[in-house]
C-alpha positions as CSV (number, residue, x, y, z in Angstrom):
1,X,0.0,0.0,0.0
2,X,3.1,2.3,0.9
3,X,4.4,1.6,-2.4
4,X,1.1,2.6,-4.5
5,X,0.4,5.9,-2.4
6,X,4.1,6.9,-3.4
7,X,4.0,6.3,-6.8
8,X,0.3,8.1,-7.6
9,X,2.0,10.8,-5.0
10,X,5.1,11.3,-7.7
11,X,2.4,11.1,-10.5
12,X,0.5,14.0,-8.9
13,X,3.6,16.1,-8.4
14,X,4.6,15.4,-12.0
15,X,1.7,16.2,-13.1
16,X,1.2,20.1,-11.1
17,X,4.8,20.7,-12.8
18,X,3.7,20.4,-16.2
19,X,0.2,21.9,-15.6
20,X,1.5,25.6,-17.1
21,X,2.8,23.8,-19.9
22,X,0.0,21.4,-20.7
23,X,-3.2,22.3,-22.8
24,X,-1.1,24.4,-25.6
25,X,-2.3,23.2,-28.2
26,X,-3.0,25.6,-30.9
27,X,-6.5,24.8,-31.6
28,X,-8.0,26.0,-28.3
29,X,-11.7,25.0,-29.4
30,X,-11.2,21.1,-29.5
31,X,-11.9,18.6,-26.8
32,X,-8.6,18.3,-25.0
33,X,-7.9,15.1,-22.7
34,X,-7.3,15.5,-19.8
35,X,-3.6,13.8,-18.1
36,X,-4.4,10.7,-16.4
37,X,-2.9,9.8,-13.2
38,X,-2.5,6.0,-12.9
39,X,-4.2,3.7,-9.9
40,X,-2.6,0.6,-10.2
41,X,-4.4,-2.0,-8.5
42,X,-7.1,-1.9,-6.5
43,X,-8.2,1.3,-4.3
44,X,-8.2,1.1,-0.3
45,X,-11.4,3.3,-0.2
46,X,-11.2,2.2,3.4
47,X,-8.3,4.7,4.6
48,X,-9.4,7.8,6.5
49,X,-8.9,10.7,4.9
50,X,-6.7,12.8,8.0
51,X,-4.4,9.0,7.7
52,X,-3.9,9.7,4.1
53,X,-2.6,13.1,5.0
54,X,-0.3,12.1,7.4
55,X,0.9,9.4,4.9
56,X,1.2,12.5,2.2
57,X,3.0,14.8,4.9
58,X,0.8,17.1,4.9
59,X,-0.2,17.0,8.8
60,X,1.1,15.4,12.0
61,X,-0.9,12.6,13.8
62,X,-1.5,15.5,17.0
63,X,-2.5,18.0,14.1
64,X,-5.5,15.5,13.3
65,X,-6.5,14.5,16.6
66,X,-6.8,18.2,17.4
67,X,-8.8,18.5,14.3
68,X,-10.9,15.7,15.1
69,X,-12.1,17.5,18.3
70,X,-12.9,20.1,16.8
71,X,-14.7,18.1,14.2
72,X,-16.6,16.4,17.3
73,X,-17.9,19.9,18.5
74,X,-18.8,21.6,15.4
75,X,-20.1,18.5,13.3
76,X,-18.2,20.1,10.2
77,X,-16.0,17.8,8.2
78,X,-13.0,16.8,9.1
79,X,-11.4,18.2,5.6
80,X,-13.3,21.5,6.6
81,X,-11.5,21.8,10.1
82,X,-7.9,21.2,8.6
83,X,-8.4,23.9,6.2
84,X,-10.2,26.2,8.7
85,X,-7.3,25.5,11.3
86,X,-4.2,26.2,8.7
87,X,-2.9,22.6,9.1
88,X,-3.3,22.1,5.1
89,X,-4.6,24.2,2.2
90,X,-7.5,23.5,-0.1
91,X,-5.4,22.1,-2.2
92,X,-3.6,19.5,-0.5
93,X,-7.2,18.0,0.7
94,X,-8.1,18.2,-3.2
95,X,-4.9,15.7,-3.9
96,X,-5.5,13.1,-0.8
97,X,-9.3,13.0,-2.0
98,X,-7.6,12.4,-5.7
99,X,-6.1,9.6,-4.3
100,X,-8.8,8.4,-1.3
101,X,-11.6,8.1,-4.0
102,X,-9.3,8.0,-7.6
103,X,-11.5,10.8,-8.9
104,X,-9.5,13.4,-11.0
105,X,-8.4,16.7,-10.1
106,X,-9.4,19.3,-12.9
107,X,-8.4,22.8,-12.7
108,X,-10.8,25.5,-14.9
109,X,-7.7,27.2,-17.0
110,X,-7.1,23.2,-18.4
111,X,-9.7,22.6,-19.9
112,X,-12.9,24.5,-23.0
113,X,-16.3,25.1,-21.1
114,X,-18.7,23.5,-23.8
115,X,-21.6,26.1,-22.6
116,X,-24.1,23.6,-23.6
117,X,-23.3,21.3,-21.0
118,X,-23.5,24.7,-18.7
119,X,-27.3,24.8,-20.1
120,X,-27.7,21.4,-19.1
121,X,-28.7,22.9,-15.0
122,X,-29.7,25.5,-13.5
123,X,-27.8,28.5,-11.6
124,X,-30.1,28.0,-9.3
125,X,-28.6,24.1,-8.8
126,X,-25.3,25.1,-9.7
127,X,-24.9,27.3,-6.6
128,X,-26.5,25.5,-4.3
129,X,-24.4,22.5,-4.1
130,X,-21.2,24.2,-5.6
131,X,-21.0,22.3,-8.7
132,X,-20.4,23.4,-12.8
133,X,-21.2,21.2,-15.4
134,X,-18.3,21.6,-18.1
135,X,-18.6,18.6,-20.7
136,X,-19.9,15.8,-22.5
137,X,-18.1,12.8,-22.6
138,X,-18.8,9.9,-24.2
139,X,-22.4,10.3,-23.3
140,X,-21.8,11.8,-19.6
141,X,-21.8,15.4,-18.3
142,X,-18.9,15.9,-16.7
143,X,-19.5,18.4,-13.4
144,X,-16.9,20.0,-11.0
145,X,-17.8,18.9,-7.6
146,X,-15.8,20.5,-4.1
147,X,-17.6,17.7,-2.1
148,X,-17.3,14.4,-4.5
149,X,-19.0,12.3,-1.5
150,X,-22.3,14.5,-2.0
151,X,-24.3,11.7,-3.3
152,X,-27.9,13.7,-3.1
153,X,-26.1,16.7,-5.0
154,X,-24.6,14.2,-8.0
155,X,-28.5,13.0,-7.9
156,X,-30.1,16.0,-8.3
157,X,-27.6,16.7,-11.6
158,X,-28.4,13.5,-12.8
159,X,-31.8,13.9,-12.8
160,X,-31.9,17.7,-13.9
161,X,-30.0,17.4,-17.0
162,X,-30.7,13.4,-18.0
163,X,-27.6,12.2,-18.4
164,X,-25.5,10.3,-16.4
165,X,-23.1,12.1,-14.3
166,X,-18.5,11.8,-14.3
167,X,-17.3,13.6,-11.0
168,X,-14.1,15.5,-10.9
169,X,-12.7,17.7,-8.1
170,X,-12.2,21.5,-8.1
171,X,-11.7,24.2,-6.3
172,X,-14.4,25.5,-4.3
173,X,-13.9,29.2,-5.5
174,X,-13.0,28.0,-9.2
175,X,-16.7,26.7,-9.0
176,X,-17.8,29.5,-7.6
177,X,-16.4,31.7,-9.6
178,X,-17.5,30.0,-12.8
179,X,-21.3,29.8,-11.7
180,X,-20.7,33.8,-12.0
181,X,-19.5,34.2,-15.3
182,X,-21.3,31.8,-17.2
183,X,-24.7,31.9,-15.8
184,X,-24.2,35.7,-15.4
185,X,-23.5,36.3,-19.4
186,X,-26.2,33.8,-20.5
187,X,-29.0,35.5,-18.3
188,X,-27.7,39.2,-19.6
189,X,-28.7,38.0,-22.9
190,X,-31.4,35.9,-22.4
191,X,-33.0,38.8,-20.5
192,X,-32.0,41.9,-23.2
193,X,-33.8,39.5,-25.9
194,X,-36.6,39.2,-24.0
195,X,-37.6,43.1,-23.1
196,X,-36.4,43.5,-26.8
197,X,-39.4,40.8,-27.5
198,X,-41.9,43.3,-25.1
199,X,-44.4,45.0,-26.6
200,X,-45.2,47.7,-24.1
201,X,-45.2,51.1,-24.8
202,X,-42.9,53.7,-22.8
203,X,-45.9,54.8,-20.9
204,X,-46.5,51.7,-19.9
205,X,-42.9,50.6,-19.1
206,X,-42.0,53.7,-16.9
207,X,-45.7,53.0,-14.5
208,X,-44.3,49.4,-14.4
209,X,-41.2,50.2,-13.4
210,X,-42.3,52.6,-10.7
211,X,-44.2,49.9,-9.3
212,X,-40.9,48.1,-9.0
213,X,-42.3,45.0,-10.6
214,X,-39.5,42.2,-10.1
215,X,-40.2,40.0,-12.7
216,X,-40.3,42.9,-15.1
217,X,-37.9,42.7,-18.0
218,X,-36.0,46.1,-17.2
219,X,-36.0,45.5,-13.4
220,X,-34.0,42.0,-14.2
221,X,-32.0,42.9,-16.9
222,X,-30.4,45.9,-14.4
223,X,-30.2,43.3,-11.4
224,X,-28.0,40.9,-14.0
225,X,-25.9,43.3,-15.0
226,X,-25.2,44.8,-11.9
227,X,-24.8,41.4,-10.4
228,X,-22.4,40.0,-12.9
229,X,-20.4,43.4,-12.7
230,X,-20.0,42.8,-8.9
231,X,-19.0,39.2,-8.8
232,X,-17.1,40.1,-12.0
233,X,-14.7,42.5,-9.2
234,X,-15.9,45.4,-12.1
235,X,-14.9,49.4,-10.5
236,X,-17.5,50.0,-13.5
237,X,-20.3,49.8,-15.4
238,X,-20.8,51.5,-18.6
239,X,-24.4,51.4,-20.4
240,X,-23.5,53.3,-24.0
241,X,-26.2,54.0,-26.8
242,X,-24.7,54.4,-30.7
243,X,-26.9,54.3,-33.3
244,X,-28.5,50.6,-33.6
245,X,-27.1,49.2,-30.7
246,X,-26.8,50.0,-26.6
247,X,-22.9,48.0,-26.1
248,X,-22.5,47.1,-22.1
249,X,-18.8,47.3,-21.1
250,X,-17.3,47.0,-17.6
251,X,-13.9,48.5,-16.2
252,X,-12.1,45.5,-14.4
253,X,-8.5,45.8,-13.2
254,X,-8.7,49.1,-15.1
255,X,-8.8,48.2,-18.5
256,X,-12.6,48.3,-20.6
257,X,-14.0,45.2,-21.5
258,X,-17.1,44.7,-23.3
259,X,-19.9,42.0,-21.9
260,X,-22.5,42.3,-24.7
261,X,-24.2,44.1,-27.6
262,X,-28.0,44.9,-27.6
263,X,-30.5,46.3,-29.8
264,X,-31.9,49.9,-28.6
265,X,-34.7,48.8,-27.4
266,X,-34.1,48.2,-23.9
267,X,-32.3,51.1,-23.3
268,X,-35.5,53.5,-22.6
269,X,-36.4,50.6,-20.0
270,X,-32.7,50.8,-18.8
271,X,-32.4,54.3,-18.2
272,X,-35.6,54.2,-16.3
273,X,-35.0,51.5,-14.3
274,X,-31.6,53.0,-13.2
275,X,-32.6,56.8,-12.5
276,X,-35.7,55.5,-10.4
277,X,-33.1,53.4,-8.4
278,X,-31.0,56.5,-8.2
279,X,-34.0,58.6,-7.3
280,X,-33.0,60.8,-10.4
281,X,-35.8,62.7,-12.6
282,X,-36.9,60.2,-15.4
283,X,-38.9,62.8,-17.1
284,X,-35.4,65.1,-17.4
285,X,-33.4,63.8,-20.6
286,X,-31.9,67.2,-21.8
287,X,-29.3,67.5,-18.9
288,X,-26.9,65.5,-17.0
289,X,-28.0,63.7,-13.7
290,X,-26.2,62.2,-10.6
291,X,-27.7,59.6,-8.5
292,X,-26.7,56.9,-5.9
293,X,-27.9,53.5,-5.3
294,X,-27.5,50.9,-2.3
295,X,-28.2,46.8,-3.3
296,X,-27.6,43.7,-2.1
297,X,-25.5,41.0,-4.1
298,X,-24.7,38.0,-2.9
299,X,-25.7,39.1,0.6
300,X,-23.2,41.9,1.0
301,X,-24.3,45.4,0.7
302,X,-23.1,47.4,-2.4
303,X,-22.9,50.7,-3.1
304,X,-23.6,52.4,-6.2
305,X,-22.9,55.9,-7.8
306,X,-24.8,56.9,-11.1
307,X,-23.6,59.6,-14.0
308,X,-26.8,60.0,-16.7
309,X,-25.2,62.0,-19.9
310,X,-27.0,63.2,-23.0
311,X,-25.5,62.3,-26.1
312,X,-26.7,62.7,-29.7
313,X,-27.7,58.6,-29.3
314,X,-29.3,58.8,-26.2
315,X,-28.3,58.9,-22.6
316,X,-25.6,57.2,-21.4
317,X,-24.7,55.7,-18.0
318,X,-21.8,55.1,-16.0
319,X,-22.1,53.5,-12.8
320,X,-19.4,53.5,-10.2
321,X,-19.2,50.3,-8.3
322,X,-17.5,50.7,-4.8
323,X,-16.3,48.1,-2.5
324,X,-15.6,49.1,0.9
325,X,-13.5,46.3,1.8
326,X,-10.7,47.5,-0.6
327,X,-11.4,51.0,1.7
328,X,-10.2,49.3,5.0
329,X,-6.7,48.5,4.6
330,X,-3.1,48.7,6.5
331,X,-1.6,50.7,4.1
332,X,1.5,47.8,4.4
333,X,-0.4,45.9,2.3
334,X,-0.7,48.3,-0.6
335,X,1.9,47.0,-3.0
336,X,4.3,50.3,-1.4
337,X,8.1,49.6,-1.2
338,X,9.6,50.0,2.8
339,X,11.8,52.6,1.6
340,X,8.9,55.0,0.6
341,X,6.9,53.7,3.3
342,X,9.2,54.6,5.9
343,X,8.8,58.1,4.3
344,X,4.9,58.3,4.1
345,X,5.0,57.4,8.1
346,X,7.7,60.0,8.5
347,X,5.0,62.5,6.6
348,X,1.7,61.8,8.2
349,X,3.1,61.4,11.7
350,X,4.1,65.2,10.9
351,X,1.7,67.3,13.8
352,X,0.8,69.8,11.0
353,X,0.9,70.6,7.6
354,X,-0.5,69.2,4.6
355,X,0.1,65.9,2.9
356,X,-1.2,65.3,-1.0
357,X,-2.4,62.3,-2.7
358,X,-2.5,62.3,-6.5
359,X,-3.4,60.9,-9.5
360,X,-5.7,59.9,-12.1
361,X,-9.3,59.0,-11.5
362,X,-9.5,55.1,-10.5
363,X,-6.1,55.0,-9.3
364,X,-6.3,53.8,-5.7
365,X,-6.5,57.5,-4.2
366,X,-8.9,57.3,-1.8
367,X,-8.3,53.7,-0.8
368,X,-4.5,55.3,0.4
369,X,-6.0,58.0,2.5
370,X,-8.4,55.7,4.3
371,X,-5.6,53.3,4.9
372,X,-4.0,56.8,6.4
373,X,-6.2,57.4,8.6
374,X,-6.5,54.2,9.5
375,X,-3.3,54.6,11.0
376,X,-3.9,58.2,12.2
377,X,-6.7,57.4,14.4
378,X,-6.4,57.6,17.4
379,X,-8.7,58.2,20.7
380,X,-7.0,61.4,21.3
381,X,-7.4,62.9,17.9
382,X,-10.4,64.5,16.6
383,X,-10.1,63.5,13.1
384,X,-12.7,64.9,10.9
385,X,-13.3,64.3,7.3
386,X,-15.1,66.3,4.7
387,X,-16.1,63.7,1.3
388,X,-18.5,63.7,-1.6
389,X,-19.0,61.3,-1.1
390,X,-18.2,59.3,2.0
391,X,-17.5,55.9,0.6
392,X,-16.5,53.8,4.1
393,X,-18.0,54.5,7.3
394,X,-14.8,54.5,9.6
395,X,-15.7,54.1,14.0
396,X,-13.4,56.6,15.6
397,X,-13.9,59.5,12.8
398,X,-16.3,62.0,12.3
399,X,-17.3,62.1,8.8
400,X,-18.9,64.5,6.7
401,X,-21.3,64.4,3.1
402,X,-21.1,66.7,1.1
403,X,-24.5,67.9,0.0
404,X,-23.9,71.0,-3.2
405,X,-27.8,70.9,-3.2
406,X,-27.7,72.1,0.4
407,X,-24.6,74.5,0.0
408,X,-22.5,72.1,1.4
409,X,-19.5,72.1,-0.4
410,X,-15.9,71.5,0.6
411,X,-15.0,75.1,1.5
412,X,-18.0,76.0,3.5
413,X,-17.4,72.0,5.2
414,X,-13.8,72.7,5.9
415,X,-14.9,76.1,7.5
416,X,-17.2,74.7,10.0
417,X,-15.4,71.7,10.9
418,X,-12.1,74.2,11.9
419,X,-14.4,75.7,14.4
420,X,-15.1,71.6,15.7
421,X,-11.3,71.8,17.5
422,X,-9.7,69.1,14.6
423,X,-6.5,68.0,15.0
424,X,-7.1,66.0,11.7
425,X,-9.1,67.2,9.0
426,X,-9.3,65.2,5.4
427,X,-10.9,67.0,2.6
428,X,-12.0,64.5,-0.6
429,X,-10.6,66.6,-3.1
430,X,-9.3,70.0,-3.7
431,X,-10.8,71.5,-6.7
432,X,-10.6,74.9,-6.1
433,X,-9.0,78.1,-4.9
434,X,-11.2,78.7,-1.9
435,X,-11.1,75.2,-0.8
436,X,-7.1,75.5,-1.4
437,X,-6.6,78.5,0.5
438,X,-9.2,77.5,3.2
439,X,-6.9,73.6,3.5
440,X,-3.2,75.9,3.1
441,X,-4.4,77.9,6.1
442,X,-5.5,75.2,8.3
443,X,-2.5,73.3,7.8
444,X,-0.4,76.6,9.1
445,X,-2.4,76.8,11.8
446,X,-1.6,73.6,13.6
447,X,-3.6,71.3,12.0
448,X,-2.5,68.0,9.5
449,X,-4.6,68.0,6.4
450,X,-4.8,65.0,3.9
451,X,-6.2,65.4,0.4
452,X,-6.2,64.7,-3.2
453,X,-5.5,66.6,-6.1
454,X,-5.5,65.6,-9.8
455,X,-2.2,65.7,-11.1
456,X,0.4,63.9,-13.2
457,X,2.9,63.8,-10.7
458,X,4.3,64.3,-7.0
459,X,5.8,67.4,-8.4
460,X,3.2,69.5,-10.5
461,X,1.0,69.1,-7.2
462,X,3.1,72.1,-6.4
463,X,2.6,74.1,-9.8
464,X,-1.1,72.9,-9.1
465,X,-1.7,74.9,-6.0
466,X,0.0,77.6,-7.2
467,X,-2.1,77.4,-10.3
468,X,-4.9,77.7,-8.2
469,X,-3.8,81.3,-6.9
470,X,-2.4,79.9,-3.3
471,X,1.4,82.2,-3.0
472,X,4.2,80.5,-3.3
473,X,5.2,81.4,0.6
474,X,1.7,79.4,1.9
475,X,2.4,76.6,-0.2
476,X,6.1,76.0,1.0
477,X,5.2,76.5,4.5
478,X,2.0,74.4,4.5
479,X,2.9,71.4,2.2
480,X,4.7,68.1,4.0
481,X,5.0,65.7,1.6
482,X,2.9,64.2,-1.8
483,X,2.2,60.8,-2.6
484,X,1.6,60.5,-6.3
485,X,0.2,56.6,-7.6
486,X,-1.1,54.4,-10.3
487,X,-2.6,51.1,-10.2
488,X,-1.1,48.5,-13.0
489,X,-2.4,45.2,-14.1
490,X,-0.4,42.3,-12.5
491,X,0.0,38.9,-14.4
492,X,-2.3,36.6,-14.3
493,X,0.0,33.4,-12.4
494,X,-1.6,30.5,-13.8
495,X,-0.5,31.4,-17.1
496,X,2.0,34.0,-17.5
497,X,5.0,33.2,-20.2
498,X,8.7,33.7,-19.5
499,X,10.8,35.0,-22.5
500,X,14.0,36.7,-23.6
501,X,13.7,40.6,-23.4
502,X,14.3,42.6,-26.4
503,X,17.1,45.0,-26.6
504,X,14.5,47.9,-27.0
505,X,12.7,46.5,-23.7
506,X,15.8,46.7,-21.8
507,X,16.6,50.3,-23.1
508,X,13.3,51.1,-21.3
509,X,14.0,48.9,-18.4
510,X,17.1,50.7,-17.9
511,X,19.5,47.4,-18.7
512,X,22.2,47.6,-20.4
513,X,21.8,45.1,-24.0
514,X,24.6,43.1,-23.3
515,X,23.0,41.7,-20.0
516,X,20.7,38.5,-20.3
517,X,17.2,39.6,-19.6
518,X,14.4,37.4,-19.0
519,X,11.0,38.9,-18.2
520,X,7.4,37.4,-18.1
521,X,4.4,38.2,-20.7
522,X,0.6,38.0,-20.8
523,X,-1.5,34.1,-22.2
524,X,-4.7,34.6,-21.2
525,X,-6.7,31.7,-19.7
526,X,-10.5,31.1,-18.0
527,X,-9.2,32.3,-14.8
528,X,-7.9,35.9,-16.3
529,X,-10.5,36.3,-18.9
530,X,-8.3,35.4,-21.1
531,X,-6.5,38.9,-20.6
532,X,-3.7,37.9,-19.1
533,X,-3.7,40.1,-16.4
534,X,-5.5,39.1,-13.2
535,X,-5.3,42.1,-10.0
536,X,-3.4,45.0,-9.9
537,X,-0.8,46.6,-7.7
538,X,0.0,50.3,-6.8
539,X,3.7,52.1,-8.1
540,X,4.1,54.7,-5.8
541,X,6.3,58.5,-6.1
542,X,6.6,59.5,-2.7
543,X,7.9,62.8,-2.4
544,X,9.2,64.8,1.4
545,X,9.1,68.4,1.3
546,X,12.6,69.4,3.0
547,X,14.6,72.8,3.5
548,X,15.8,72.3,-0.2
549,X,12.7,72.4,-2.1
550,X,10.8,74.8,0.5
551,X,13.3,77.6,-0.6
552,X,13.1,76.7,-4.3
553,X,8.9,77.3,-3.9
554,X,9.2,80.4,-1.9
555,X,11.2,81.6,-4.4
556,X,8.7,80.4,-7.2
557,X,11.3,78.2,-9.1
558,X,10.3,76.3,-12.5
559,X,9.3,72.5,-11.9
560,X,12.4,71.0,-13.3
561,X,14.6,72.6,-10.5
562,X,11.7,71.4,-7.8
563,X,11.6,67.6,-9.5
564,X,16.0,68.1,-9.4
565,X,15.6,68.9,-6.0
566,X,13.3,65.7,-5.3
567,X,15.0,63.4,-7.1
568,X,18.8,64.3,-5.2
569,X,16.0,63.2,-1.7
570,X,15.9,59.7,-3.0
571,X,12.5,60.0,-4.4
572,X,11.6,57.2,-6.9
573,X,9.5,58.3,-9.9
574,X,6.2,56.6,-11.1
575,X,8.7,55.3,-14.0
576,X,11.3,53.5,-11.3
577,X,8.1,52.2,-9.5
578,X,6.6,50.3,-12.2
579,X,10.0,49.2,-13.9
580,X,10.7,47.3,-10.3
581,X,7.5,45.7,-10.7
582,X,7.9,44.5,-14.4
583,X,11.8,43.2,-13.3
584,X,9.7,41.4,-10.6
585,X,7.9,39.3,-13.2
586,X,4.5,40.6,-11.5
587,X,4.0,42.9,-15.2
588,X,4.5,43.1,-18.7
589,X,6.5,46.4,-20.7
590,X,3.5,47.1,-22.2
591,X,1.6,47.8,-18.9
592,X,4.7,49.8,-18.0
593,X,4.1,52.0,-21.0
594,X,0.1,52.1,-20.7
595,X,0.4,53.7,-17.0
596,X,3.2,55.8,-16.8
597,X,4.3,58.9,-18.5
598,X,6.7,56.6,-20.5
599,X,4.1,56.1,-22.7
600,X,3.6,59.7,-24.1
């Protein structure tokens, strides 16, 4: 038996070290096999589970007694506990069980979903006992299972679809995460064709809709799309109108991609649906309209903000997607190298004075001040913040909305909350010269002030403010320090490509061209969308405001001198920032150019 569970272990590990390289076929729409992994002989289907992990090295006999009193408290299963406790990773349970029960191991990115087999059961099914059909073979649906011993679940398939049923293990969140995409996409299109099909007048559609009808076609068609854009990780949602079509696109790890096409049918029904959501006018189509919307998906609140703009084709929408967990973060954790870390806690632990954060929109600002503040609070500060609009509730810090309509606006907010005895204030944005001056001031006057501003880099936040009519004297007394960023795409690891860099790629990487070079590029597989890219990570320019480049502002110097200055105080530019990452393997030269100013 010893002998048999070593040689199917050597077979699994031979196998997981050829998985990147199997599957390249160059015909990616054929049936591809799958790689076996022998059972010689008969099976022991009698051996425990938590003994075939101590057998695989994977725990210690005290680890699974330990486990199995747990188990004996909780009633959850014993692979569950292991997991839950850190003893082994879902992985390691999904090769014993390939042994235990000699049913294969089958990873997403291996294999073509046949999206007729998908059809085959319901989402409704799918996600209730965590299983996705993929295939047909040789007369059998083959369907991803995370608990193989489920007999009722393997039943219910069976019996749902008529055909007999192959098991194969997968990951739980590969499952999951699969339900998502293809359901999702089938049901956006499914749903468009079917208020295309509707005969109803507008009239008739907009009372509907008022009435909040669930089952009405606009009403589902907005909860799909929303709901695939969500579990999709989208920041956005854009709804656009051309001449004979409405094209739905959504912004994930920055980059646009588009979902589906649709006739312009639905698109009155859209709009509609999605204005009365964000308790907007639907009668008012000649202007532009803001609006916000709180939902539910997947049992986790989600917050919405909603842009409405005329164009000559209709009105088009763009819906900001924001999820608050990305909001509360240890700002150690943001992808920022310690050396410029060590100079952001130098900044903020500053008692007064102002400290910048810039960049584009969509690049990670506001998710770096709340990770500041975050740090910053504590019980004996009075932070107070002034937002538009406040996008994560935060205990500890008095927070404020920003309300135009009401006259509440960033300067008139950062007046009144002065007079509230701060010793923290953070303003959302600085987009004027009252709200500049108002945030220069306070900073002069004891207080620490954190903000954004939209600029290109750490430097021209200085020409910015100046730009803005703040003198040259209040901005070199009240500025600390400026935290320029961009977000770009990491690699997707499951099937990024090493290769020999160019000798133009290593002019821009800074490498000399006699030096070897060798530097990963984008695939594409299921579980990047077939980008390539899967994530993304922040390049930072951090840059301290010392004695140096406080005399060259007060004395109103060009930007070259100032950006001089910064460099000879060890700053790292944007450029620096992202080459480290592409020389990490973690990006491609091509990203490098897309997000810095490289690329211009």
């Amino acid at each position: 038996m010893r002998l048999w569970l070593n040689i199917n272990s050597l077979l699994i590990i031979l196998r997981y070290s050829n998985k990147n390289n199997y599957l390249k076929g160059s015909n990616k729409n054929i049936h591809k096999p799958y790689i076996k992994v022998l059972h010689g002989g008969k099976m022991n289907r009698r051996k425990r589970l938590g003994d075939m992990l101590i057998e695989l090295n994977y725990i210690t006999e005290n680890d699974l007694q330990e486990a199995l009193k747990i188990q004996k408290e909780t009633g959850n299963k014993i692979g569950e506990v292991l997991i839950e406790r850190g003893f082994i990773t879902e992985d390691d349970l999904l090769q014993a069980l390939e042994i235990q029960l000699g049913i294969q191991r089958i990873y997403l990115d291996m294999i073509t979903v046949d999206r007729k087999a998908v059809k085959m059961i319901s989402e409704s099914l799918a996600k209730k006992y965590n299983v996705f059909p993929v295939q047909f073979i040789e007369g059998k649906l083959l369907v991803l299972m995370n608990d193989p011993l489920n007999i009722i679940a393997e039943d219910d398939v069976r019996i749902a679809s008529g055909y007999e049923v192959k098991i194969a293990l997968c990951g739980k969140a590969e499952i999951s995460q699969a339900i998502s995409k293809y359901y999702s996409e089938d049901y956006m299109k499914k749903t468009a064709e079917e208020f295309r099909n509707q005969e109803k007048n507008n009239e008739v559609l907009e009372e509907e809709l008022s009435e909040d009808i669930k089952n009405a076609p606009a009403v589902k068609l907005v909860d799909s799309i929303i709901q695939n854009a969500v579990r999709s990780k989208a920041s956005d949602i854009h709804i656009e109108p051309f001449e004979n079509r409405v094209c739905v696109r959504y912004r994930i790890d920055g980059a646009l991609q588009k979902q589906f096409d649709s006739p312009k049918e639905p698109l009155a029904g859209l709009i509609t649906r999605i204005k009365i959501m964000g308790n907007m006018d639907i009668a008012e189509k000649r202007i532009p309209q803001d609006g916000r919307i709180f939902t539910r998906v997947d049992d986790e609140n989600v917050d919405l903000r909603v842009s409405v703009l005329p164009t000559v084709n209709g009105e088009k929408i763009v819906i900001r997607i924001l999820d608050k967990s990305e909001f509360n973060v240890d700002k150690s954790v943001l992808g920022i190298a310690d050396d410029d870390l060590d100079k952001i806690n130098k900044i903020i632990n500053k008692p007064h004075g102002i400290v910048l954060v810039t960049g584009p929109t969509g690049s990670g600002k506001s998710t770096t001040l709340y990770s500041l503040l975050r740090d910053l609070n504590k019980e004996d500060k009075n932070i107070i913040t002034v937002e538009d609009p406040v996008e994560f509730s935060m205990d500890g810090i008095n927070q404020v909305n920003v309300n135009a309509k009401a006259g509440l606006t960033f300067a008139s907010g950062l007046r009144s909350i002065l007079r509230q005895d701060p010793d923290i204030v953070m303003l959302g944005e600085i987009r004027d010269t009252e709200t500049a001056e108002i945030a220069v001031r306070a900073a002069i006057t004891g207080h620490l002030v954190l903000s954004t501003i939209h600029t290109n880099d750490a430097p021209s936040s200085i020409v910015r403010l100046k730009d803005m009519g703040v003198a040259p004297y209040l901005v070199s007394s009240a500025l600390v320090g400026i935290i320029a960023q961009r977000l770009i795409r990491k690699l997707c690891i499951h099937c990024k490509e090493e290769y020999i860099a160019s000798d133009y790629e290593k002019e821009i990487l800074g490498v000399p061209k006699y030096q070897d070079l060798t530097l990963y590029r984008k695939v594409g597989c299921n579980r990047c969308s077939n980008t390539g890219y899967k994530g993304r990570v922040g390049i930072y320019e951090v840059m301290e405001i010392n004695r140096e480049i406080r005399d060259l502002i007060n004395a109103d110097k060009p930007l070259e001198e100032i950006t001089n200055a910064a460099l000879r105080n060890n700053m790292k530019t944007l450029n620096k920032s992202a080459m480290n990452v592409v020389l990490n393997g973690n990006s491609t030269v091509e990203e490098l150019l897309r997000v810095t100013l490289l690329g211009d």
